[in-house]
C-alpha positions, -999 to +999 in steps of 0.1 A: +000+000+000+016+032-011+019+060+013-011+082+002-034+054+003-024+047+037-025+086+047-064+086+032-070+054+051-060+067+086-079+100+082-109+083+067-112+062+099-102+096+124-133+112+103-156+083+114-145+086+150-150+125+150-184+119+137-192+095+164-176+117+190-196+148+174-230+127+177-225+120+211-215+156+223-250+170+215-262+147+242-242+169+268-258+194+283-250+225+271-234+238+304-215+207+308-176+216+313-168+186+293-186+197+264-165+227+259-130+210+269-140+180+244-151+211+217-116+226+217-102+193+220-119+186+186-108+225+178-072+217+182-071+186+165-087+202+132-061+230+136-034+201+137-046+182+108-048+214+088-014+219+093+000+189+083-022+185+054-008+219+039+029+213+047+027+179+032+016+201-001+039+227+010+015+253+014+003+282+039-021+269+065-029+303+076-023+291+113-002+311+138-010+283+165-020+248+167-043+262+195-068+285+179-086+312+201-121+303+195-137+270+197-167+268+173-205+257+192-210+222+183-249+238+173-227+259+146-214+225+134-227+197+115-212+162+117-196+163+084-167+141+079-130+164+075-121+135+049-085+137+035-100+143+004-109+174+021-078+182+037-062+180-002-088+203-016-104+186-041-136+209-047-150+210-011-154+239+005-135+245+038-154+230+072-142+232+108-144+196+114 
């Protein structure tokens, strides 16, 4: 298996975990601390992957930290998968998670 289809294989699978871990958020309550530390858990993580997708094409990411300020609200955000397809840019647009 070459290295790309290995590279789309792992992020295929860390999309379908996000998803599951994004379903299961909206059962927290909304005040719940562990909502928001899981939110910019999942924040980060994007930021990360971001990064690494665009210095693997040797591009800007636009990031000035792997940390970004502020966390989207899970309400603002739809389970959609951050496929590596994605993270290439073939014709999606760009989605936080």
């Amino acid at each position: 298996m070459d290295q790309v289809s290995t590279l789309e294989r792992v992020f295929s699978y860390k999309a379908k975990a996000n998803n599951e871990i994004l379903l299961a958020m909206r059962q927290f309550d909304d005040a719940s601390p562990a909502k928001e530390i899981a939110i910019r858990v999942l924040n980060h993580t994007y930021a990360v992957d971001r990064i690494f997708a665009a210095n693997l094409r040797r591009a800007e990411h636009g990031y000035t930290s792997p940390n970004p300020g502020q966390a989207p609200s899970l309400t603002a955000r739809a389970p959609k998968p951050n496929s590596w397809a994605r993270m290439r840019g073939r014709n999606s647009p760009r989605r936080r998670w």
